[in-house]
N, C-alpha and C positions, 0 to 999 in steps of 0.2 A: 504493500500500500504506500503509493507516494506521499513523502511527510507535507503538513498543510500547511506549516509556518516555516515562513522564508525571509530574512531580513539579518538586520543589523542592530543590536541594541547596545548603545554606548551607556556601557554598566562606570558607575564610581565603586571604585572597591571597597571597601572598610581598611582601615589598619587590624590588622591579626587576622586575617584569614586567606589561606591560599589561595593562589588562583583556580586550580583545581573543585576545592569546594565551593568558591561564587560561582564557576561554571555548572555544576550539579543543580545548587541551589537556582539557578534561571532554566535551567533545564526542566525542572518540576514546574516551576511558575510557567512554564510556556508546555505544559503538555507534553513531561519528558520527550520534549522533538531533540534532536540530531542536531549535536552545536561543538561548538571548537573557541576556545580564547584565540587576541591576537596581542603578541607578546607578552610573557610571562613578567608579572609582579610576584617578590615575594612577600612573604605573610605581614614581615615589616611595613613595607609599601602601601602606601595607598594611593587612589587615583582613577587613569580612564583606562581600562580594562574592556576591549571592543571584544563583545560575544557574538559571532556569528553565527545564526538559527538555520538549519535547512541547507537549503541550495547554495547560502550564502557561503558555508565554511569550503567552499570550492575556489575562494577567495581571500585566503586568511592569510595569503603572502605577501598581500600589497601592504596591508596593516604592517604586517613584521617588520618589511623591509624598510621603513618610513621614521623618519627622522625622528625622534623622541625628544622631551621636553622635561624637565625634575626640578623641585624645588627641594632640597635636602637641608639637615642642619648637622654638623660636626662639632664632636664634643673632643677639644684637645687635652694633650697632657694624658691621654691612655693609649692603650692600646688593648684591639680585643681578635680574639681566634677567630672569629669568623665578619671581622669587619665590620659589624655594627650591633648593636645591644645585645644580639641573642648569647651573643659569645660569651668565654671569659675574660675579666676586666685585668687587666693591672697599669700600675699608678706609673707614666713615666714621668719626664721633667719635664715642666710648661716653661716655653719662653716667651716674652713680650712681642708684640704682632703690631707694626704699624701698616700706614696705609700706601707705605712705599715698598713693604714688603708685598703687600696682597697684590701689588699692584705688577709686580713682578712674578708674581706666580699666574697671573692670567695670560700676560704673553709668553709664559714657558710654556702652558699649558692650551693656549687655545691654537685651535688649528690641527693638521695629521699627525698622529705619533701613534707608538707601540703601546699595548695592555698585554700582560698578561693576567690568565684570567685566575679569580680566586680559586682554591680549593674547594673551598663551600659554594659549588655552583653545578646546574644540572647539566653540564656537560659531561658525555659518557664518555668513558676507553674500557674497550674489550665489551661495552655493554654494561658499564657498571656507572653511575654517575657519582660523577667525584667526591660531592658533597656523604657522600655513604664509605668511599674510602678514607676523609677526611674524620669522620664519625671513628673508625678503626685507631686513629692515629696513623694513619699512612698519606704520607704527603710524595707526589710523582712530578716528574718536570711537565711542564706548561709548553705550547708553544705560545711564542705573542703574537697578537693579533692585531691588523692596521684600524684606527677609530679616527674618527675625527670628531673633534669637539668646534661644531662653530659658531658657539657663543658662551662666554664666562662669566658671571657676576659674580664679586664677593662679599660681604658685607657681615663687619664683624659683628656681632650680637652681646659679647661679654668675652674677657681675658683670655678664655676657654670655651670658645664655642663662638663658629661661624656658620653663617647660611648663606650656602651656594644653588645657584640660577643658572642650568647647566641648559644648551641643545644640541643634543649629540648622535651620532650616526648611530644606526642598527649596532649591538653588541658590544657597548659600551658598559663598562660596571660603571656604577656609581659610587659600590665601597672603595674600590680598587681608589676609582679617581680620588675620594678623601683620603685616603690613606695615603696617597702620594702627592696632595696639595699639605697634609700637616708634615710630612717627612720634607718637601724642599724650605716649609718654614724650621726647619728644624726641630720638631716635637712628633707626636704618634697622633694618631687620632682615629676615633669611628665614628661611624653613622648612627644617630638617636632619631631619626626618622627622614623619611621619602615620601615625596609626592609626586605622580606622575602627571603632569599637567595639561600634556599636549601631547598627541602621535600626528608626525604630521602637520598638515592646515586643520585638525579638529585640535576643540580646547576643552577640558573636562569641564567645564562650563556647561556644555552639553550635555554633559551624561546625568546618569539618575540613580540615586540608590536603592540598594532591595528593600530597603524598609518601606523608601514611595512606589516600588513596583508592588509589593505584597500589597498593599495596600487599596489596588486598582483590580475592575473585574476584568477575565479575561480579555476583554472587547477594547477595554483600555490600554490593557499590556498591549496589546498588537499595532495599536495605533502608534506606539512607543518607537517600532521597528522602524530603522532604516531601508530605501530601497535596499536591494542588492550591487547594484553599481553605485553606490554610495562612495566605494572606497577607490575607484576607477574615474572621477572628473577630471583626472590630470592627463587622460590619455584621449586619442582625436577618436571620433565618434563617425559608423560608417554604418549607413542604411542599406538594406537588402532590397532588392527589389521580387514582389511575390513569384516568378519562376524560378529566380535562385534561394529562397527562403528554405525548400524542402530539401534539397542538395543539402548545402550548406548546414544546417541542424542537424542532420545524419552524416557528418565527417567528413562531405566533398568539399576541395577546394573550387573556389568560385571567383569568378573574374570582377576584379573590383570597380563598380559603375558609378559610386558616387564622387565626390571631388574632395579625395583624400590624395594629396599626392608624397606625405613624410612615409616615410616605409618602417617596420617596426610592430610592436602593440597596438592592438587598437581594440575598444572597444565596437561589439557589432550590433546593429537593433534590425527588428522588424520593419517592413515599410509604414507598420502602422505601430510603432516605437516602443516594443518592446524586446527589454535586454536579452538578447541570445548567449551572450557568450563573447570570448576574447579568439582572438586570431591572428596572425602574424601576415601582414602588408608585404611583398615582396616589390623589390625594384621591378619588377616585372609587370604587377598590376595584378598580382593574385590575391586574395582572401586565404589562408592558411587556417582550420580553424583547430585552435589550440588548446580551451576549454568551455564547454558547453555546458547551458542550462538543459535543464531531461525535461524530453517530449512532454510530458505531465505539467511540467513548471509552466511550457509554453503556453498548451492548451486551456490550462485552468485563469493564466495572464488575461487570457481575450474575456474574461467574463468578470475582471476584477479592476477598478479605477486605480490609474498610477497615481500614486502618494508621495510625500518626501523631495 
């Protein structure tokens, strides 16, 4: 049975809960339907947490790959085992912070550089994620990996404790980054909290938490969803015309008729404007189709008013 809900819902997380269990928990609230987060917050974290329902999580790589936003606060003079509170603490030595030092750690740090990544992070080797052999006390080398940070604010808060205003590329840690903006000031430091504020051009602003989702009857919950090409406006947009619709939605490639000339991704729609699916533009003037919405999604589109 094709699932009935299909969208987008720009969830706010709570602080202390995984992402895993907010994704159950909207799961149930929307009719245990078929759903995927896009980028992982940990429990620490709070913020915008995009759940994709249905047809949507066919789509959960645009979210991932997309630019992220954090509002974090760093508590110096420690140091902790897994980078921010959940760890263990100890006391190192706090040194005085002016605003010519901060001001120096934003152009070390803003712009391409190396991370490597924490120990406590769900990256697997052999199948195992690290944060579970860091659990062991087994610590394994890292490769590091290219981020770019491209934007920094710093703003000290007290002697011991700053809040940084980070926007940074797919795969960026945030503990990592503290840890290594109190170590060039010369002291330890960890993360006492996260907020993720923005993936992208969305701003958690947006989102809504379960407390006001639970709160709403189903009919409302739905109204909540994002289209499905929600996460897709940045890519050029190519109409089908109705001989090549049926091709085309069954895997043929199809001659490209409207006046899209950049080759590459593109979103594809119906002649009468609903989302089919993504496909790949060839210098040639082909339609490539890359991933598609199910025959079902289509059919049931023509009897439902476009939203969002």
């Amino acid at each position: 049975m094709p699932n009935i809900y299909n969208g987008i819902l720009l969830l706010d997380k709570p602080c202390g809960m995984s992402s895993n269990h907010a994704l159950q928990k909207v799961r149930r609230l929307f009719g245990n339907a078929k759903a995927g987060y896009a980028g992982t917050l940990d429990p620490l974290a709070s913020g915008l947490l995009p759940i994709c329902i249905g047809e949507a999580t066919k789509f959960i790589s645009f979210f991932s790959d997309s630019n992220k936003s954090y509002e974090s606060i760093v508590k110096l003079g420690y140091r902790s085992t897994t980078g921010d509170a959940e760890g263990e603490l100890s006391k190192t030595t706090l040194v005085g912070i002016d605003a010519r030092g901060l001001d120096t750690v934003v152009k070390a740090f803003t712009g391409s550089g190396d991370q490597i990544p924490p120990m406590y992070s769900a990256i697997k080797v052999d199948g195992k994620p690290l944060y579970k052999l860091a659990r062991e006390g087994k610590t394994i080398p890292r490769a590091k990996r290219r981020i770019m940070i491209h934007s920094l604010f710093i703003v000290k808060k007290a002697d011991d404790e700053l809040r940084l205003s980070v926007r940074c590329s797919k795969g960026t840690y945030i503990r990592v980054l503290a840890e290594d903006v109190a170590v060039w000031l010369g002291t330890d430091g960890y993360l006492t909290s996260l907020r993720r504020t923005g993936l992208g051009d969305i701003s958690v602003s947006s989102g809504i938490t379960l407390e006001k989702i639970e709160d709403l009857s189903l009919d409302l919950r739905l109204k909540l969803l994002k289209n499905i090409d929600f996460s897709l406006s940045h890519l050029p947009r190519v109409s089908l015309n109705q001989n090549d619709e049926p091709r085309f939605t069954n895997g043929i490639e199809v001659e490209n008729l409207d006046n899209v000339s950049v080759s590459g991704a593109v979103a594809v729609y119906t002649h009468d404007r609903i989302f089919v699916g993504l496909a790949d533009l060839t210098d040639t003037g082909l339609l490539k189709p890359k991933r598609l919405m199910s025959q079902e999604y289509i059919a049931a589109s023509r009897n439902t008013p476009i939203v969002n």
